[in-house]
C-alpha positions as CSV (number, residue, x, y, z in Angstrom):
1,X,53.6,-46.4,-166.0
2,X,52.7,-45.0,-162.9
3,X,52.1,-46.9,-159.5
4,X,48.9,-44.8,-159.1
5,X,46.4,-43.2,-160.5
6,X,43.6,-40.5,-158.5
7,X,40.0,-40.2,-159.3
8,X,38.7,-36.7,-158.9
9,X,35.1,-37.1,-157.3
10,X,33.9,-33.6,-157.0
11,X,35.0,-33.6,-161.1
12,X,33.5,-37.3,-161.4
13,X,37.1,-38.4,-163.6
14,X,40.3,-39.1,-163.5
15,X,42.3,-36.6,-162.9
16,X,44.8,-34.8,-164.8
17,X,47.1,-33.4,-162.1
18,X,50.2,-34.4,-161.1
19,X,50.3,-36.0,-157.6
20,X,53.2,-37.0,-155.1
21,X,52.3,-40.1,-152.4
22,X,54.6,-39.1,-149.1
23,X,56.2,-41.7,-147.2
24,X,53.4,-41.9,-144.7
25,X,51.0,-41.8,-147.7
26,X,49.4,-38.5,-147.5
27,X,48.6,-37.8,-151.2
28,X,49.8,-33.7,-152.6
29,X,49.2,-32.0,-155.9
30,X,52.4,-31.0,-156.9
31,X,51.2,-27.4,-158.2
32,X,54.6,-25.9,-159.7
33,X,58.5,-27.1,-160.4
34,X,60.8,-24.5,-160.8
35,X,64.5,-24.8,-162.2
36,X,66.1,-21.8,-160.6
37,X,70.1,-21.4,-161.2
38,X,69.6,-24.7,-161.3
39,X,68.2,-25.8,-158.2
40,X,65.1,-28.4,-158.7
41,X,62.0,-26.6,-156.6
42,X,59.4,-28.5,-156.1
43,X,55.8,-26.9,-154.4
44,X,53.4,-29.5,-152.9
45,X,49.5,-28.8,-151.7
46,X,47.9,-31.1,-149.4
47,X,44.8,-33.1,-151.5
48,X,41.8,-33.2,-149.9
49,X,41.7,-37.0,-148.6
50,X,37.5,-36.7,-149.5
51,X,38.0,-35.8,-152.9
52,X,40.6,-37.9,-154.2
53,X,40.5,-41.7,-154.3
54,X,43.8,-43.6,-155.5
55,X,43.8,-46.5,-157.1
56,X,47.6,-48.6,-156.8
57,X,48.3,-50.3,-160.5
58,X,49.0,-54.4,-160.0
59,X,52.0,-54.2,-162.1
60,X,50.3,-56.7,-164.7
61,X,48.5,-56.0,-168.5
62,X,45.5,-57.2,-169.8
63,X,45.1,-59.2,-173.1
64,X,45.4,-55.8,-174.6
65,X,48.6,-54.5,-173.3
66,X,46.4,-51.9,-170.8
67,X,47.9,-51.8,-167.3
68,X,45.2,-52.6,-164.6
69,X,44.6,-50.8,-161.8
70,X,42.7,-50.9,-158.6
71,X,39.0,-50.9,-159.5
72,X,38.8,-51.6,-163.1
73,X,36.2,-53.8,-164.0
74,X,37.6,-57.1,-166.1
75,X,35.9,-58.7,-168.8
76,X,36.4,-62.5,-170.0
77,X,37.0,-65.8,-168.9
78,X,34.1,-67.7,-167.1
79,X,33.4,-64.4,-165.2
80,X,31.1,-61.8,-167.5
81,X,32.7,-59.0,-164.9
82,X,35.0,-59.0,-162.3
83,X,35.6,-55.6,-160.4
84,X,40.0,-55.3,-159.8
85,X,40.2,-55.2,-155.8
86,X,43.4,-56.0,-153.1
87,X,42.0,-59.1,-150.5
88,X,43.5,-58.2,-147.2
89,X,42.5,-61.5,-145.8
90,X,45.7,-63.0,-148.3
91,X,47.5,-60.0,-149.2
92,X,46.8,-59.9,-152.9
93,X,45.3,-58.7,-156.0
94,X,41.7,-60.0,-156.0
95,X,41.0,-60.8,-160.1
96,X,38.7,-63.8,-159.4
97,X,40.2,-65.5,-162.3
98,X,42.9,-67.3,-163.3
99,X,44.2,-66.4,-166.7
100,X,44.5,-62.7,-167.4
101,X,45.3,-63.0,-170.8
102,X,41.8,-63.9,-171.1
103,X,40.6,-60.7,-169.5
104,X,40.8,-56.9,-171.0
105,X,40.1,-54.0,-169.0
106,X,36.5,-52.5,-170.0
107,X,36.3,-49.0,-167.4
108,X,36.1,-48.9,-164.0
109,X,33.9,-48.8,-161.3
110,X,33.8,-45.1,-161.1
111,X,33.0,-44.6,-165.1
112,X,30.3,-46.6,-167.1
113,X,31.4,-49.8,-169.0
């Protein structure tokens, strides 16, 4: 699994592409690897910051096994919908539940349910 995934915004979906998170996290496409008498080349382009939103996986699985990310949109419990968010107020993931093996992931908030 990742630690990230990017939604696209001009394309209106998750993107395909491969992308690299710098240090400093400024996000790149990487847009070619070459092997070259083998030396590991890697080319990066800058992503356009407007574009691109990336959501950071919380390292935990629904009741189906599916790895949740930042924004997806939980199902179960007491709550019909809870939308997948970081508080900054206690520096944590946000499920509004308790028991996530009650919950499976159902879309997103950037894709219908």
């Amino acid at each position: 699994m990742q630690g990230f995934r990017v939604f696209d915004k001009k394309e209106g979906k998750y993107s395909n592409e491969e992308f690299y998170i710098d240090k400093d996290g400024e996000l790149f496409i990487v847009s070619s690897t070459d092997l070259n008498n083998c030396d590991f080349m890697l080319q990066l382009d800058e992503a356009d910051p407007e574009r691109y939103i990336v959501e950071r996986s919380t390292g935990l699985k629904d009741k189906n096994g599916v790895d949740i990310f930042e924004n997806d949109v939980l199902k179960g419990g007491i709550y019909l919908e809870y939308d997948v968010r970081w508080d900054y107020d206690i520096n944590a993931w946000n499920f509004g539940c308790a028991n996530l093996s009650e919950f499976e992931v159902i879309g997103t908030k950037h894709t219908e349910k």
